[in-house]
SERO-4910 file (N, C-alpha, C, O; in steps of 0.05 Angstrom, whole numbers):
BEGIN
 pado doro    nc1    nc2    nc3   cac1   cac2   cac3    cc1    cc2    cc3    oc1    oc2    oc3
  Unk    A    -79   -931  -1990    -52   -921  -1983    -35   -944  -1974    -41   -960  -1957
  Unk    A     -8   -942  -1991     13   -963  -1977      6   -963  -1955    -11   -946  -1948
  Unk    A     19   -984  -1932     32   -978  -1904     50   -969  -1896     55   -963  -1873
  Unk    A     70   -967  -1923     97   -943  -1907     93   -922  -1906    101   -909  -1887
  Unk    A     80   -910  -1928     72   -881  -1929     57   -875  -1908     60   -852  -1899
  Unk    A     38   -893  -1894      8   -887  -1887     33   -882  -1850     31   -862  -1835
  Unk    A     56   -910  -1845     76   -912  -1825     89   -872  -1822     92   -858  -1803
  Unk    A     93   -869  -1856    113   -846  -1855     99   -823  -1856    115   -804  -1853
  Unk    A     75   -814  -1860     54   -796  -1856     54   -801  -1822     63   -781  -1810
  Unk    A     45   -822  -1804     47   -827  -1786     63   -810  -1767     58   -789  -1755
  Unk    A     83   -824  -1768    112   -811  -1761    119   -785  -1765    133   -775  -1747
  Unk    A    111   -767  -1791    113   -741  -1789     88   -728  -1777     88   -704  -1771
  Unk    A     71   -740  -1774     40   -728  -1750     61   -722  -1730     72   -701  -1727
  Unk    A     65   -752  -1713     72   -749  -1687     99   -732  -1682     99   -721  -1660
  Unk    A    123   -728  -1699    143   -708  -1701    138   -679  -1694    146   -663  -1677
  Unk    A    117   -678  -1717    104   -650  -1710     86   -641  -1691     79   -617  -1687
  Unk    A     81   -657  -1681     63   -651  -1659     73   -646  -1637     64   -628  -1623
  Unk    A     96   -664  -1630    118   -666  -1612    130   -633  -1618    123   -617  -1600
  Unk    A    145   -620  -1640    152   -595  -1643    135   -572  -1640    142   -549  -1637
  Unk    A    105   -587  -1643     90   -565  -1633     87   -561  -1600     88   -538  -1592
  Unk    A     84   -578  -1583     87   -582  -1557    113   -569  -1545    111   -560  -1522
  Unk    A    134   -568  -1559    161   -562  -1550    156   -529  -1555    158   -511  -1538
  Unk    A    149   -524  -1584    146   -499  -1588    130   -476  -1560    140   -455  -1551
  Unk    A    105   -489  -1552     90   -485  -1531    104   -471  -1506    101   -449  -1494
  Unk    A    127   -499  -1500    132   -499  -1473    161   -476  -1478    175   -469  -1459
  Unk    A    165   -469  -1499    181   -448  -1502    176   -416  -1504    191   -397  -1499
  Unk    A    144   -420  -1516    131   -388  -1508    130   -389  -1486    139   -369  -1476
  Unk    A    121   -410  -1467    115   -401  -1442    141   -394  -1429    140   -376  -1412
  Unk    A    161   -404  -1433    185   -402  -1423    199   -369  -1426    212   -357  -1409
  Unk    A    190   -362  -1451    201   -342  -1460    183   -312  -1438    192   -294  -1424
  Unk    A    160   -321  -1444    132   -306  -1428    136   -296  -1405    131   -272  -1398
  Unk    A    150   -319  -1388    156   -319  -1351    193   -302  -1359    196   -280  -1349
  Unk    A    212   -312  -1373    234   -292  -1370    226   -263  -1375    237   -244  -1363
  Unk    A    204   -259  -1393    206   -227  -1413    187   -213  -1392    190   -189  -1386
  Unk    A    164   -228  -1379    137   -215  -1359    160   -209  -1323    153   -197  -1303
  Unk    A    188   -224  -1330    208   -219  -1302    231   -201  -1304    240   -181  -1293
  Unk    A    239   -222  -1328    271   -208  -1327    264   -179  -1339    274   -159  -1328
  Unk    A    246   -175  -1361    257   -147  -1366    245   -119  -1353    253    -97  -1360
  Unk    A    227   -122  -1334    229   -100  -1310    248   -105  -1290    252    -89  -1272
  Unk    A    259   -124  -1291    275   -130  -1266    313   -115  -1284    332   -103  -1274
  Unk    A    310   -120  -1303    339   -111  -1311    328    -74  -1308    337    -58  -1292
  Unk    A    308    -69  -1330    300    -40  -1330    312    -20  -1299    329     -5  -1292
  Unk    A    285    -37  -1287    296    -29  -1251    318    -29  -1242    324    -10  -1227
  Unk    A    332    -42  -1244    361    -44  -1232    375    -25  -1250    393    -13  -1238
  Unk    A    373    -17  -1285    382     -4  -1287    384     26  -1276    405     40  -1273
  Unk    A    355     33  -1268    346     55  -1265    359     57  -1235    371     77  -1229
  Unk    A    356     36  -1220    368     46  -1191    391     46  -1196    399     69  -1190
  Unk    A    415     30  -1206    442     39  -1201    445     57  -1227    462     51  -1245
  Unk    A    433     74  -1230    436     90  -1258    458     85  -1281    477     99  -1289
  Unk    A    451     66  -1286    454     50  -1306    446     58  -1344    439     42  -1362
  Unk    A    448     80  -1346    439     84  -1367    431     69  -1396    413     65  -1413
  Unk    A    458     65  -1390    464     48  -1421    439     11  -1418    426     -2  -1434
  Unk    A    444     10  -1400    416    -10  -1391    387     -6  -1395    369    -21  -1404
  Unk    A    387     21  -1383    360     31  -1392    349     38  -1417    325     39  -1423
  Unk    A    370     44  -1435    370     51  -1460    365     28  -1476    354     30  -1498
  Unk    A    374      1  -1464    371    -20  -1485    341    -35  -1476    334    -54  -1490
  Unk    A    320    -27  -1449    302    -33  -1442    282    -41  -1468    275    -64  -1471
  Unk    A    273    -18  -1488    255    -23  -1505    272    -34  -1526    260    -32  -1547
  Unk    A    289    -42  -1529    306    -60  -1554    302    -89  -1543    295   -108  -1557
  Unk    A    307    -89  -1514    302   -121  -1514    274   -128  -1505    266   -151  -1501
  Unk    A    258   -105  -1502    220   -118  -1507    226   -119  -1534    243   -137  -1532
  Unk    A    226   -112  -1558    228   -121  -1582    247   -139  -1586    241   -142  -1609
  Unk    A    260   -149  -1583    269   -177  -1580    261   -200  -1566    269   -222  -1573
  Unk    A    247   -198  -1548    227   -215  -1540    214   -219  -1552    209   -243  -1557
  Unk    A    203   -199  -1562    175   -201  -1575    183   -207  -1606    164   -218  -1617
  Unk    A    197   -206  -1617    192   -216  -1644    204   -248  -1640    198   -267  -1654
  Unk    A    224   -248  -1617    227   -281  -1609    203   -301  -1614    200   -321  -1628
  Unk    A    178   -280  -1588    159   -296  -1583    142   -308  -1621    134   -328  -1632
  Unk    A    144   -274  -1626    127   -285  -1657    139   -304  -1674    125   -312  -1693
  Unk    A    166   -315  -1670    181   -338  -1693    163   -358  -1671    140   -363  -1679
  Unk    A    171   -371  -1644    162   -383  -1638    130   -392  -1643    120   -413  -1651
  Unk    A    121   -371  -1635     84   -375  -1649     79   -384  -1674     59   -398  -1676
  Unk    A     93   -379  -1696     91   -378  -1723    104   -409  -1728     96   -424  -1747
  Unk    A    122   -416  -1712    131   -436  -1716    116   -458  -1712    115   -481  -1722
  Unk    A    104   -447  -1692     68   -473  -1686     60   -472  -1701     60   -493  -1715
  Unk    A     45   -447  -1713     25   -447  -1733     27   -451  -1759      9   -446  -1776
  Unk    A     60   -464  -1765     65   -462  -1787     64   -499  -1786     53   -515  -1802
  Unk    A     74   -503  -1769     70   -548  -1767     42   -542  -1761     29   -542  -1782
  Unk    A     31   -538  -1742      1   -538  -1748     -8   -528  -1783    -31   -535  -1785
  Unk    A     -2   -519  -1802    -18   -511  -1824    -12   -543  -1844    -25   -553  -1862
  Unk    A     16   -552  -1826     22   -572  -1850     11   -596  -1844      9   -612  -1863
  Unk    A      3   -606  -1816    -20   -619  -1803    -43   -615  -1819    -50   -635  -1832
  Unk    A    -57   -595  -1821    -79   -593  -1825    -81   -595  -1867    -97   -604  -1883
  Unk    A    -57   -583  -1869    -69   -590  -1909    -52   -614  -1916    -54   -622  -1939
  Unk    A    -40   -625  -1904    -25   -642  -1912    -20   -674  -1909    -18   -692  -1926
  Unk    A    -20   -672  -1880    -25   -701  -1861    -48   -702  -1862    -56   -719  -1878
  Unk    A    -67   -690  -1850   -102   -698  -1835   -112   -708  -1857   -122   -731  -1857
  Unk    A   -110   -694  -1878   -129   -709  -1903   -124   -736  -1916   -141   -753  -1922
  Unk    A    -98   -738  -1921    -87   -761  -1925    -83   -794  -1903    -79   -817  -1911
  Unk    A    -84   -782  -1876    -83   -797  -1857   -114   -812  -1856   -120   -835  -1862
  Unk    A   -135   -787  -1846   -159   -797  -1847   -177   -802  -1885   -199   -810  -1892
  Unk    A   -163   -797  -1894   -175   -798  -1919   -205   -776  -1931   -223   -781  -1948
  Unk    A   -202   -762  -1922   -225   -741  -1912   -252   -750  -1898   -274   -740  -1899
  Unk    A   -242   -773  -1886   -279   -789  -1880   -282   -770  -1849   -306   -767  -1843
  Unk    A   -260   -757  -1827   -264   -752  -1817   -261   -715  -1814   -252   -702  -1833
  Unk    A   -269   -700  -1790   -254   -677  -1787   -247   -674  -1772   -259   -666  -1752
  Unk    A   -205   -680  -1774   -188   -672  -1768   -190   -650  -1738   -210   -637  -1731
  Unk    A   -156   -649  -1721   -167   -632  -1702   -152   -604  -1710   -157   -584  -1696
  Unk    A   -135   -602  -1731   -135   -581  -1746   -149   -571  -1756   -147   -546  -1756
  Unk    A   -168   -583  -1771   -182   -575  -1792   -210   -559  -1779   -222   -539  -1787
  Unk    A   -216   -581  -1749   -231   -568  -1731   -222   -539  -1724   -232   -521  -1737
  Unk    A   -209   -536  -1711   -197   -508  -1706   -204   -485  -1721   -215   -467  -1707
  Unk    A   -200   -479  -1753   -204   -478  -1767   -238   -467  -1778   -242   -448  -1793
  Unk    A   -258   -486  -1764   -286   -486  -1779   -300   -463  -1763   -317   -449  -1774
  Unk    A   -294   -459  -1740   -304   -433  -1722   -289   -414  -1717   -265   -418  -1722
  Unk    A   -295   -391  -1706   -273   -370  -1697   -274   -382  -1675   -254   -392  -1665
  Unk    A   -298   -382  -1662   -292   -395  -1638   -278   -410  -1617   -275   -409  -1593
  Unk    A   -271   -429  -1643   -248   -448  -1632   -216   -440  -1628   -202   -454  -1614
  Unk    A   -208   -419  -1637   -180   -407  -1641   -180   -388  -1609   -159   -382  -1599
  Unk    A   -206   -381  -1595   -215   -363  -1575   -180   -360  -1563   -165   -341  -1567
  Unk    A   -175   -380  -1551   -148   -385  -1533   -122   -374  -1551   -105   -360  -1539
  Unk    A   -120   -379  -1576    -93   -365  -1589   -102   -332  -1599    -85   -320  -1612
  Unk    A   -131   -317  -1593   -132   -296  -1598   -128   -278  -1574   -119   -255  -1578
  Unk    A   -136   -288  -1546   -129   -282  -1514    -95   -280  -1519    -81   -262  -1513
  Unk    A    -88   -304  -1532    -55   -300  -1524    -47   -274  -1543    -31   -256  -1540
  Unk    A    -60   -279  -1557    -45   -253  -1571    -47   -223  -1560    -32   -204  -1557
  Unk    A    -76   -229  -1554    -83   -192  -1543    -66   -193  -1510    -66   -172  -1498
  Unk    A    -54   -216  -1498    -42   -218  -1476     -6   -199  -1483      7   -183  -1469
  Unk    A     -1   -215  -1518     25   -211  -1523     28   -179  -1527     48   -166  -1519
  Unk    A      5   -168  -1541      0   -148  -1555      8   -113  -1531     20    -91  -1531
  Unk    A    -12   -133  -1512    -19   -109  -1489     11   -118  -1471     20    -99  -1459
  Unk    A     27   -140  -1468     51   -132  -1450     63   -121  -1467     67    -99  -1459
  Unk    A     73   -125  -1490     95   -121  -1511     91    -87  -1498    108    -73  -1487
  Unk    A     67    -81  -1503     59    -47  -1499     61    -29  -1478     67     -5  -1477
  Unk    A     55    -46  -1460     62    -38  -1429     94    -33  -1425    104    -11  -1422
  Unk    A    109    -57  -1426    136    -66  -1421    158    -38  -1442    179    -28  -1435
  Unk    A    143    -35  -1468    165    -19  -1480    155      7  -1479    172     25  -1484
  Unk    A    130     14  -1474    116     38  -1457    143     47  -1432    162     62  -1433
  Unk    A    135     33  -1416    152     37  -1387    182     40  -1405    191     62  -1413
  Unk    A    191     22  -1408    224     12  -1417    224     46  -1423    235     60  -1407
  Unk    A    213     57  -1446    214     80  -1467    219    104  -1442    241    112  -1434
  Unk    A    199    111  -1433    192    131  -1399    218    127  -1394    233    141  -1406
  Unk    A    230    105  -1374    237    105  -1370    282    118  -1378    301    128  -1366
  Unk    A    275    108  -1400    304    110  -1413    304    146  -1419    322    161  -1413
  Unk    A    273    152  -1433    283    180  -1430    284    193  -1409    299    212  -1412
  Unk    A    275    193  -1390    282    202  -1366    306    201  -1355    309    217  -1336
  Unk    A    328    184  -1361    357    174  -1354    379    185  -1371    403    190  -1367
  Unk    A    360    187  -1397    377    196  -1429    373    240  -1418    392    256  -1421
  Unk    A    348    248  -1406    345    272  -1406    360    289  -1375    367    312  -1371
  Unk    A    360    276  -1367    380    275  -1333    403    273  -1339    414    291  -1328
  Unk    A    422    257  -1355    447    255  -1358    455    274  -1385    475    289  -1387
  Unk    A    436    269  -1403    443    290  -1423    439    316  -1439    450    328  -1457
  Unk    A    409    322  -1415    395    344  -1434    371    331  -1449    369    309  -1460
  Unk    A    346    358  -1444    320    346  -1457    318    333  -1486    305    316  -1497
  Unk    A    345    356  -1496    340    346  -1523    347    326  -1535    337    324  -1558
  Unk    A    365    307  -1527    389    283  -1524    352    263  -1518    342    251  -1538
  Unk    A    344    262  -1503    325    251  -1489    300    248  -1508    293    226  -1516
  Unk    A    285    276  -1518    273    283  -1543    276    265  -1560    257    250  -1567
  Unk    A    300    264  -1571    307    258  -1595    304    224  -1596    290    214  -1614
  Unk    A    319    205  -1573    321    185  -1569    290    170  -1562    285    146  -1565
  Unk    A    261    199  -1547    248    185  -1550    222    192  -1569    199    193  -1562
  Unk    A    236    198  -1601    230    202  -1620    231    185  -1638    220    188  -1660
  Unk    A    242    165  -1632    269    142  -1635    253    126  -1628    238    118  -1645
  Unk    A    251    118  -1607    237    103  -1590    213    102  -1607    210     88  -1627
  Unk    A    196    120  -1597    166    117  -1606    164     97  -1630    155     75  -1626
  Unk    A    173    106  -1657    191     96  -1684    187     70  -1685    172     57  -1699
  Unk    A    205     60  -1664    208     33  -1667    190     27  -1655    187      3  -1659
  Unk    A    177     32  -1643    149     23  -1627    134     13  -1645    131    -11  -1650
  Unk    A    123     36  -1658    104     37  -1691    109     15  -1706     93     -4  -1705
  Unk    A    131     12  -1720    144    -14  -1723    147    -37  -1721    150    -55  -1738
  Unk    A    148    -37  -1700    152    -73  -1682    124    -80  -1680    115   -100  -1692
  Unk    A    102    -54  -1658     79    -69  -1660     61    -73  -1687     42    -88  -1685
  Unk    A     67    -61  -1707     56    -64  -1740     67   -101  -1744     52   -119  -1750
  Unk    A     90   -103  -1739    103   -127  -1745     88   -150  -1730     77   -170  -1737
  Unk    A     92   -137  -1707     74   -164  -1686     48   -170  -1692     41   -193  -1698
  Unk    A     31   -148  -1692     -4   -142  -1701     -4   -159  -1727    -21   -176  -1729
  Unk    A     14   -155  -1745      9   -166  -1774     17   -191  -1771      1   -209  -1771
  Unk    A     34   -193  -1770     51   -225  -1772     49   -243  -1746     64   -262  -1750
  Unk    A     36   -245  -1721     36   -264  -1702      8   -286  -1713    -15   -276  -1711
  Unk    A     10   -304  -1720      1   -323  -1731    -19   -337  -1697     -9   -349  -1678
  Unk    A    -50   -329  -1703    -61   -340  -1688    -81   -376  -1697    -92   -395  -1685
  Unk    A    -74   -366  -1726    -95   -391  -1738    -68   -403  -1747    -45   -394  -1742
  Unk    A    -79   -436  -1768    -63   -442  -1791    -78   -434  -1819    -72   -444  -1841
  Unk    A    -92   -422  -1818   -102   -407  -1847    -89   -382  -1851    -95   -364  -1836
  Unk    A    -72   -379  -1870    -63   -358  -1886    -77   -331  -1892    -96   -342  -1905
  Unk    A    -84   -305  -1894    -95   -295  -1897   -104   -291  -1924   -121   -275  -1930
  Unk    A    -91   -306  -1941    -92   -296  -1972   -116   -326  -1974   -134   -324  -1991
  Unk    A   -116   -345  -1961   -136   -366  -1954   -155   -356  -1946   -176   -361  -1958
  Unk    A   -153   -340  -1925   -185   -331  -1910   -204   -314  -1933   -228   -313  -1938
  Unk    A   -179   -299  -1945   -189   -281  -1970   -202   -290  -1989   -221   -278  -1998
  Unk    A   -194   -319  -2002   -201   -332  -2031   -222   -347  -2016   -237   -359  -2032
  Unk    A   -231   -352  -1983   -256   -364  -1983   -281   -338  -1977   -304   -340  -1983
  Unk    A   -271   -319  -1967   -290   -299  -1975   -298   -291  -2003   -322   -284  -2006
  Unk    A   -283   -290  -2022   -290   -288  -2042   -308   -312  -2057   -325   -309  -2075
  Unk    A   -301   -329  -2048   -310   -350  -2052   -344   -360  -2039   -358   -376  -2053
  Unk    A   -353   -351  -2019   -373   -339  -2006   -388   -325  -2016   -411   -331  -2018
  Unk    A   -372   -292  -2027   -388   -287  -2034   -392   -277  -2062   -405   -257  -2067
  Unk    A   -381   -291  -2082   -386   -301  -2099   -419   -323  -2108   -434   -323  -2127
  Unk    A   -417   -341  -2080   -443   -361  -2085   -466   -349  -2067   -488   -359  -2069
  Unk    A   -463   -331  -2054   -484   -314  -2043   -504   -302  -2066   -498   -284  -2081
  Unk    A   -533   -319  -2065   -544   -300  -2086   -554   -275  -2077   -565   -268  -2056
  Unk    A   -548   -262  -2102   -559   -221  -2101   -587   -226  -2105   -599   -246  -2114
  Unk    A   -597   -201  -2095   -619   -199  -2103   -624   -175  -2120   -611   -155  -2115
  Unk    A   -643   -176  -2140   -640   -146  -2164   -647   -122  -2154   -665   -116  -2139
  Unk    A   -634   -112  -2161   -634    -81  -2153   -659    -68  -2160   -669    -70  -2183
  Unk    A   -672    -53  -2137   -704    -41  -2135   -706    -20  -2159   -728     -8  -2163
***
């Protein structure tokens, strides 16, 4: 490999790595506003009866939360290009990579599957409560059925969002249509044994 390429492979390692770091310190950022601010707005709506506050409770847990999933995805997406793109060419395949590591166990991912079942179970809690909450404010000011209806509504987007989150929050950099073509691929070279 030239040395500018080998310089400019270089340079996009360390870029990306750097954006993955930044990405990091921005879930967490996001984590500490959404695990504060949004019981703390909820509550305050609910004490100064605040309706229209309360009502937007479970709209902005789903806005957090699909925040948080661009952010995640956005790691795991420079991490995927780390790992098929740079690592091999950098080390020349003589070594294995710390993407590629990641990658060879489930084991190793342990910490981005905690975060998720972390994201999974507040996302749930937070628009759980938010939901309670709003209809209880929506059925007090307007009637059960006003309330009903809105947390009919609610639920809805619940279904929804967490389908979106569950499916799409990117804990690896393998693709699922990847994980698929090496299972098949598995077991494909698995020999059968003949049928008794």
């Amino acid at each position: 490999m030239e040395a500018e390429t080998h310089d400019f492979l270089l340079e996009q390692y360390k870029a990306l790595r750097e954006e993955i770091l930044g990405v990091m310190e921005r879930v967490v950022r996001i984590q500490l506003v959404g695990i504060t601010g949004i019981p703390l707005v909820i509550a305050a709506g609910e004490k100064y009866d605040l309706g229209p506050v309360v009502m937007a409770g479970p709209v902005v847990t789903i806005i957090f939360s699909l925040i948080l999933l661009y952010e995640q995805n956005g790691a795991m997406r420079a991490g995927r290009y780390i790992r098929c793109h740079l690592e091999p060419r950098l080390s020349g395949k003589a070594y294995v990579c710390w993407e590629e590591w990641l990658e060879l166990d489930p084991e190793n991912r342990k910490p981005e599957r905690f975060f998720a079942w972390a994201a999974y179970i507040a996302f749930s809690l937070y628009y759980g409560g938010g939901t309670y909450l709003a209809y209880r404010s929506l059925s007090a000011q307007y009637g059960a059925r006003v309330g009903e209806i809105f947390l009919l509504i609610y639920l809805c987007l619940f279904v929804v969002a967490l389908y979106l989150v569950i499916r799409n929050l990117a804990v690896g950099t393998e693709w699922r249509s990847e994980k698929r073509q090496k299972g098949r691929k598995a077991a494909a070279s698995t020999p059968r044994s003949p049928a008794p």
